[in-house]
C-alpha positions, 0 to 999 in steps of 0.5 A, a space after each residue: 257216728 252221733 245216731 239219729 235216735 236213741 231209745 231209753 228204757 226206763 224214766 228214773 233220774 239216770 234216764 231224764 238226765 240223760 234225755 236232758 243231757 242230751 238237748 243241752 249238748 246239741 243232739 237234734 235226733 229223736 229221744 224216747 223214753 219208755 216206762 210202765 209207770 203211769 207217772 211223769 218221772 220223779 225223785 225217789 229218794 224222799 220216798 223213803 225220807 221226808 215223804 212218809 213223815 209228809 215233810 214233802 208234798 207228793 206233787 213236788 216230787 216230778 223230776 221235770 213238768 210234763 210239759 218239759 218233755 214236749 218242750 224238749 222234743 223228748 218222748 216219754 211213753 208211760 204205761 209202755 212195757 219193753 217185751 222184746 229187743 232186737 239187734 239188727 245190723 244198724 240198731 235195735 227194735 223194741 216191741 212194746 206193749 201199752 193200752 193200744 196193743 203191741 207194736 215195734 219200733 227201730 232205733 239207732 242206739 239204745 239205752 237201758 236204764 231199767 233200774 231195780 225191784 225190792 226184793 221180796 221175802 220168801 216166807 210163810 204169809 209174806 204174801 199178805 197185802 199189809 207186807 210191803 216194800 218201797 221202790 216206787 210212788 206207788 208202794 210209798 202210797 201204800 205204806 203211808 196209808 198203813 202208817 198209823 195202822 198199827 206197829 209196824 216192823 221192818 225187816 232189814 237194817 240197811 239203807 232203805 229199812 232204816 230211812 222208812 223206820 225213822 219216818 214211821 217213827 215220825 209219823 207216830 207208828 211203834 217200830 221194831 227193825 229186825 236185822 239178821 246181822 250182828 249190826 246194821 248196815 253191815 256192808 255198807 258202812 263200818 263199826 262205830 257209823 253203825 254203832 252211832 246209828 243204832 244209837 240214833 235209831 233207839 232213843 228215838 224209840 225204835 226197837 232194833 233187833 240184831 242178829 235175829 231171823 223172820 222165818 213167817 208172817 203170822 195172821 190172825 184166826 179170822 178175817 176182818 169184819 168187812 169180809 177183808 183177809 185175814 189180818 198181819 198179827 206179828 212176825 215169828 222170829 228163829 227163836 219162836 218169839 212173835 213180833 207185833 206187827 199190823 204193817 211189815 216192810 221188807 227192805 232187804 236190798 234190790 234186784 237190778 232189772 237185766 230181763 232185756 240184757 240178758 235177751 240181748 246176751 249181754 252179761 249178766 251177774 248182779 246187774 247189767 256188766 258195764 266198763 267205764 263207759 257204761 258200755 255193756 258186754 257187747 260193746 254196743 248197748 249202754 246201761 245206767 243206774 240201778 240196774 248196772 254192775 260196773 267193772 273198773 279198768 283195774 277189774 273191780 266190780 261194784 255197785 253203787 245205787 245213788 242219784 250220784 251215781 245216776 248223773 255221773 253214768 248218764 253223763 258218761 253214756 251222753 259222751 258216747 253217744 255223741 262221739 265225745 270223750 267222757 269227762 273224768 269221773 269225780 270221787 262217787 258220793 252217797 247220803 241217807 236221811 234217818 230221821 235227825 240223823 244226816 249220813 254223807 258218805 265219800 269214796 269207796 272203802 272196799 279192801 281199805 287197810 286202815 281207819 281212822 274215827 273222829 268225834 266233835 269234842 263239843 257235838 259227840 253227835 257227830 263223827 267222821 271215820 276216814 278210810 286209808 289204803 296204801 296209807 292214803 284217804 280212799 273214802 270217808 263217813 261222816 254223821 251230822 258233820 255236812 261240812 267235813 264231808 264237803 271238805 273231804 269231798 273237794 279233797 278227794 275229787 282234786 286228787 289230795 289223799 292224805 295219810 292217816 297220821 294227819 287226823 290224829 289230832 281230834 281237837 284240829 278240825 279237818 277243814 284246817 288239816 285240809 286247807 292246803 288242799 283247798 287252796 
């Protein structure tokens, strides 16, 4: 039965898009969105991209005009905090929280898409002001305010710590990155698009610091001259040596957000577990985005944190809602801005068997690293090479996955191997 309302906990990408999806397939019924945040909803990924080298105005940042929502019919309750939520016997009840005090409303079906928080170290000093982290508009105010401050260290060499050191590097700031693996991106992408980035991120000036431990935020002796706390001097590493530092950023991966799951009784293991419809355990309550696990029909479990992500889910979970069988997924995809540096990632490489890598002859810059499984294309990286990643991309969505002996030869590009897949 299509609901008469639906509540959705939360207003990032995957919730407008839903909200949205929702009007353009024809639902009439009530949609509210609740957030905490005193923001009309905005892109997140320039955050950690072109918006600290301020390539980009914060003002363009809205994923929709505030007026969008009221043309919409689309409620959007910011400053609004879920306390609570109740199943009842024909829905669900919120208790929210927002600067008129504490009320509860009844909704038809309900939508979590309460995201994710940047974890946090803990350290000796990691309580300072100056150590930051970046998830929200917010926290991308308070680091672009500290960018020319002094050297900046990031601690951690993923996604998020990567994206921020090339834009402090951008802004003028001396960076070190401080990795505890033996590479960056250790679990996210394989040894040569690691390699090649460690590269990329060096002769733009950074000093990366591999298979080296934070065990404390030092302060100086004494506080500042306007009676301010005492200020960032450096981070002691696992082998005594002190790193300068006025700014620290810690960007050591998310926690997905499952407080309101979990008060629901709803699984719970680094995420909100949903199947293939984006229904959680109980097989009721739909969850999206960040804050999701998902659980394939084969029983893999994965998270993928991406705007691609976001849309296929909220397109899943508008199906649902509606009555409708969700459309098949595409190939899920992924991209990270490192300063000049484009990485397009497609598929998923989990428990591949077999890598092939290739390099332009003419641009060693760029490069592509094909993953097989069963002998067949399962996900492919590829730096500065925009065109390979859409050709494979079409590829993979249409089915066509290819055998490693068909990439042998470098000097044939892949838009020719593939050609019979395009037409």
């Amino acid at each position: 039965m299509t609901p008469h309302s639906v509540a959705v906990v939360g207003a990032s990408h995957a919730a407008v898009h839903l909200a949205d999806r929702l009007r353009t397939d024809g639902f009439t019924g009530r949609i509210a969105l609740f957030t905490d945040e005193p923001h009309v909803p905005y892109h997140r990924p320039p955050l950690s991209k072109g918006l600290l080298k301020g390539a980009i105005d914060p003002s363009t940042l809205s994923l929709r005009a505030e007026s969008y929502f009221d043309d919409q019919h689309i409620e959007l309750h910011r400053r609004t905090r879920v306390t609570g939520v109740h199943r009842t016997n024909d829905g669900v009840v919120l208790d929210l929280s927002d600067e008129n005090g504490s009320r509860s409303e009844a909704f038809d079906r309900l939508v979590l898409a309460t995201g994710a928080r940047a974890r946090r170290l803990a350290l000796p000093g990691a309580d300072h002001p100056d150590v930051l982290v970046l998830r929200d508009l917010d926290d991308a105010d308070l680091l672009r305010e500290r960018a020319t401050a002094g050297p900046a260290v990031v601690i951690g060499g993923g996604f998020i710590g990567l994206e921020v050191a090339a834009g402090l590097r951008a802004a003028g700031s001396d960076v070190t990155v401080i990795e505890t693996a033996d590479r960056l991106l250790a679990r996210a992408v394989g040894t040569h698009t690691a390699a090649a980035l460690l590269n990329a991120h060096e002769s733009m000036g950074t000093v990366v610091l591999l298979g080296r431990r934070p065990v404390e935020i030092v302060r100086s002796d004494t506080d500042t001259d306007d009676g301010g706390p005492n200020r960032i001097r450096g981070v002691r590493l696992d082998d005594g040596v002190v790193v300068p530092a006025a700014t620290v950023i810690v960007g050591i991966g998310a926690e997905p957000r499952t407080e309101l799951g979990e008060m629901l009784g709803l699984e719970c293991d680094g995420g909100i577990v949903v199947d293939d419809n984006c229904l959680a355990s109980d097989g009721w309550t739909l969850a999206i985005g960040d804050c999701t696990i998902h659980v394939s029909a084969s029983g893999r479990r994965y998270r993928l944190e991406s705007v691609d992500n976001a849309t296929e889910q909220a397109n899943t979970a508008v199906a649902i809602l509606l009555g409708a069988e969700p459309a098949t997924r595409p190939t899920p995809w992924f991209w990270s801005d490192q300063g000049a540096q484009k990485l397009q990632i497609v598929g998923l490489s989990g428990g591949h068997s077999e890598v092939v890598h290739r390099t332009d002859p003419k641009r060693p810059d760029r490069q592509v690293s094909l993953y097989f499984s069963g002998g067949r294309l399962v996900a492919a990286e590829c730096l500065n090479s925009p065109a390979d990643f859409m050709t494979l991309r079409t590829a993979l969505n249409r089915g066509h996955r290819p055998p490693p002996e068909l990439f042998a030869d470098e000097s044939v590009p892949i838009k020719k191997l593939l050609a019979p897949a395009r037409a």
